[in-house]
N, C-alpha and C positions, 0 to 999 in steps of 0.2 A: 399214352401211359396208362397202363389197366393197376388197377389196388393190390395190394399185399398185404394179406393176413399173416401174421405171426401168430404163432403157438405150437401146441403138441395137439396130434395126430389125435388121442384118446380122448382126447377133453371135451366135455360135454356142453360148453358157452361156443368152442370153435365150433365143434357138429355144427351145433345151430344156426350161427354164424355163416358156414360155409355156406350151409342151406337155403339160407335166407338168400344169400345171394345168386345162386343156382336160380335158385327160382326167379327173380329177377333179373337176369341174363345181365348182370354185372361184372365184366370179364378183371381176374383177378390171379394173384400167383400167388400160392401157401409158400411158407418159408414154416418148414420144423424145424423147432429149436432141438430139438433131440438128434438131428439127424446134420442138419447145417450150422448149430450152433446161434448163439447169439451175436447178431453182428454189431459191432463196438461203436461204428461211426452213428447207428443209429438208437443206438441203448443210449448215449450221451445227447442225441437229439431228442427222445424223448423226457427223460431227465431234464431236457433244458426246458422243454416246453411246457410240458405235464407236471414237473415236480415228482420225485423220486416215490413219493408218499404214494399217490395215484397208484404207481405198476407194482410196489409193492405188495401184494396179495396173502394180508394177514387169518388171513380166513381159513385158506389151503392148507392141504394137510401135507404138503412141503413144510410150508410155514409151523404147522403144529409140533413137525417131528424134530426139528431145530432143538438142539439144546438152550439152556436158559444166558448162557452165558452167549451163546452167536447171536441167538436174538436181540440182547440188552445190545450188545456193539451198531446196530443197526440204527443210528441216532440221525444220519447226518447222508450226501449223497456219495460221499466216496464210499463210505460201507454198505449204504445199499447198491450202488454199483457193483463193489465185489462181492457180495452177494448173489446176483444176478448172473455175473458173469459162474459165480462158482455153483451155482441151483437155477439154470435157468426154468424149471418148472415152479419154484417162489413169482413168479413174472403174471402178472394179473391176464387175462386174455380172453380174445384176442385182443393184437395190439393191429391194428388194422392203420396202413397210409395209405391214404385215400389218393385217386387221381386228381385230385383238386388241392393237393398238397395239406391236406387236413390228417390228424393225427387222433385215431380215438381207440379206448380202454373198455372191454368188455363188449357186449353185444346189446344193443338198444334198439330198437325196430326201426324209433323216429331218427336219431343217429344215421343210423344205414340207411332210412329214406332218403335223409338231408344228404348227405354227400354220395351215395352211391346211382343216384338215379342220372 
């Protein structure tokens, strides 16, 4: 079983991401969210294991363009689930599962050494 990166195509944390592993001969499959969608069985797996808070990505200018009133609803994981499912570019990234059954957020160099090697 080779890893899977999630994210969008543009983003600047995936590039990196992808790179990092190119260059490590880390064999792996992208999944765009733009293109395939968020898939459900594993948004609620990440959710369960990460915590909703984690993949929410407050920072993003998804995140920033949100009205005052979608954001305050954001309390709790059901809203940030439908959130995610309705913006998946809100979704923190990459969202990377590792061949070793490990689940990580963002791109970390030690991160991607520990599990991808």
């Amino acid at each position: 079983m080779s890893a899977v990166v999630y994210g969008i195509v543009h983003c600047d944390t995936v590039k990196k991401a992808r790179a990092w592993l190119d260059v490590h001969a880390v064999p792996y499959r992208f999944h765009d969210f733009r293109q395939e969608g968020v898939p459900l069985a594993e948004l609620d797996d990440w959710i369960g294991r990460l915590g909703w808070q984690l993949l929410v990505n407050r920072q993003g200018t998804t995140w920033r363009k949100l009205d005052e009133a979608t954001r305050a609803r954001v309390v709790d994981a059901v809203q940030a689930r439908a959130l995610m499912r309705a913006q998946p570019s809100v979704i923190k990234r990459p969202v990377v599962h590792w061949s070793d059954g490990a689940v990580t957020v963002g791109f970390d160099e030690k991160a991607f050494a520990a599990h991808g090697a």
